[in-house]
Each structure stands twice: as structure tokens, then as C-alpha cells.
N, C-alpha and C positions, 0 to 999 in steps of 0.2 A: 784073582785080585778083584777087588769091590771095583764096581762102578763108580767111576767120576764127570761130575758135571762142565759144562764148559765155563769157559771163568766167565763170567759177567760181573760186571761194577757193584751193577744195584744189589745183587745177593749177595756179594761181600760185604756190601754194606749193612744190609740186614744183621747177617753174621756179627759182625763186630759190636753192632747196635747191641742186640741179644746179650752180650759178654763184658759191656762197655763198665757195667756195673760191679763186676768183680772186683775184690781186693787184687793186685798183681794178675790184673788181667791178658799181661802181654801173650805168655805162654798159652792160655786156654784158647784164646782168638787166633793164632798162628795156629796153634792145633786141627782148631776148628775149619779155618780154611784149608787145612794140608786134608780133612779128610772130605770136604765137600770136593775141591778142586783137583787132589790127587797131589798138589804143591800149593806153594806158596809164593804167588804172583809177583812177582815186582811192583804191578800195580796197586796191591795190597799194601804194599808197606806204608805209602803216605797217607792212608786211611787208617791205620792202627796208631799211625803219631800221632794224626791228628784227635782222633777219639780218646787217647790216653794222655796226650799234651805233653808228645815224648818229642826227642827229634829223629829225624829219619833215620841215620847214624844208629843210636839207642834199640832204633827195632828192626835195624839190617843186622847190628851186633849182637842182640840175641838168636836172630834167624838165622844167621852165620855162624855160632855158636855152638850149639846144637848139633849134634849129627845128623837127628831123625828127622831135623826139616831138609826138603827138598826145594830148588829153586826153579830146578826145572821138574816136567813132569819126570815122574822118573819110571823103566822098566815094568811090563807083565810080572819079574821076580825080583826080590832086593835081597842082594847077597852081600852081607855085610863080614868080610874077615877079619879077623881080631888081630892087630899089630902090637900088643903088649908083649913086654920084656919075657913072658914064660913060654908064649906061643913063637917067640923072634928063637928062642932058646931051643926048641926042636923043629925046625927049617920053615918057619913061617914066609922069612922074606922070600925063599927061591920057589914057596909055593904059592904064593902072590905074584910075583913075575911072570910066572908056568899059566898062570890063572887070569891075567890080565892077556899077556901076550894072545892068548888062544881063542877070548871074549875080540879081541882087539880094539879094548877102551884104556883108558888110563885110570883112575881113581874119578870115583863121582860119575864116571861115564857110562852113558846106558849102549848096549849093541846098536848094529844103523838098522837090522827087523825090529826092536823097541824091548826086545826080551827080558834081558839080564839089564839091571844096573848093578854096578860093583862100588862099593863104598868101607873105607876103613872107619875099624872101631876098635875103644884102645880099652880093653878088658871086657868082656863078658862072662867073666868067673868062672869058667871051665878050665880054668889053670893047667889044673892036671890031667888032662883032657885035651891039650892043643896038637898041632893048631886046629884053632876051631874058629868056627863061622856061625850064621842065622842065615837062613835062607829063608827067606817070605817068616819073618821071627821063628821059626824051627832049626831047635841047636843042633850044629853039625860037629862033631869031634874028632880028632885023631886022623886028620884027614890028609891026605894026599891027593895029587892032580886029579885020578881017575877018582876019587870017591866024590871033590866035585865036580866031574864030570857026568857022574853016576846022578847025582842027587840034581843037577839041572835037567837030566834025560827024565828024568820022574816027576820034575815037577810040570813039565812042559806037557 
């Protein structure tokens, strides 16, 4: 996983300053802080209202919104399992349970070594192909417990 910096005010501030100027600059400045800081601060948000002349609300609910922002830091790996209707259709939920239970996080939750965070996601087009996951964005398909067991032992 890339290095990230520790939060500080005043280089978020930069950050925002730098993007202030976009058309629908919400996203690119959330962006931008998730890849200096590894997330997206709490403290960050009343700087991005204020730069945009949103309300705080407006740019929690976009950050909120989103899957791929994080609010806390999140894990060394992000394994994101697909909970759509095609992958629920061949045993997704019991291998989400199998999969969180074993991690012993819930959704959004990173392990207590910082590893793995586990986060749902509701299609990543491998339809025919479930259940399927991204681990660190590499698609994972057809999977059961032991393959991501397999594929967290390899990435680790």
C-alpha cells in the first residue's frame, strides 16, 4: 500500500486550495485528501464547505456516499466483496459471514493488526463470475472462504 502522510490542517488546506477552482470540485478534493492522508479526515470536511460554500451535511453526504472514501484510515489490504443480487445468488451472503467472522470485523471494519479492512460493494460486473471481490482493486472471482483466505495469505 502507498504511503500516507499524517493529517495536518495546513496541507489539507493546500490540497483543497489547489482544487478550489474546479467545476464540481467536491469529489476531486475528497479524492485528493483520501490519497495524501490514506482517508478522509473529519477535519477535512469543514474546509471543503467552506472552500465550496457547501454545508457540512452536503460534503459528509457525498463522503458518505461513496464507497471508496474512507473515514477512517483504513487497512494494509481493502477487500471489497460484492453484495449484488447475482453474487447473493450463488452463496455470497454465507461467504461474507465466513469472511467477516474469521477477519473478526464487521463491514467497514479494519482487523485490530490494521491488515485487512472489509467493505461492501454492490456490483463490480463480474456477474458471471461471483462471488467475487477486489482485493487491494484485483478482481477476485468465484470465490469461496479458502480462496479468500488464499488471496489474503499472498497478499500479506
Amino acid at each position: 500500500m502507498p504511503y500516507h502522510e499524517p493529517f495536518d490542517l495546513g496541507r489539507a488546506r493546500e490540497i483543497i486550495a489547489d482544487l478550489a477552482h474546479l467545476e464540481g470540485a467536491t469529489l476531486p478534493m475528497l479524492h485528493a485528501l483520501q490519497r495524501a492522508f490514506g482517508h478522509v479526515p473529519d477535519a477535512a470536511v469543514p474546509l471543503v464547505a467552506e472552500a465550496l460554500n457547501m454545508s457540512r451535511a452536503e460534503v459528509h453526504g457525498c463522503l458518505t456516499f461513496y464507497h471508496d472514501f474512507h473515514r477512517q484510515p483504513a487497512g494494509r489490504h481493502v477487500l471489497k466483496l460484492c453484495r449484488a443480487e447475482a453474487c447473493q445468488s450463488v452463496g455470497a451472503d454465507r461467504l461474507h459471514a465466513q469472511v467477516l467472522a474469521e477477519l473478526g470485523v464487521d463491514w467497514h471494519g479494519t482487523t485490530t493488526d490494521g491488515r485487512v479492512t472489509a467493505e461492501p460493494v454492490f456490483c463490480l460486473g463480474l456477474c458471471a463470475c461471483g462471488p467475487a471481490a477486489l482485493l487491494d482493486d484485483a478482481p477476485l472471482a468465484r470465490l469461496d472462504a479458502d480462496a479468500v483466505r488464499a488471496a489474503l495469505a499472498e497478499a500479506a
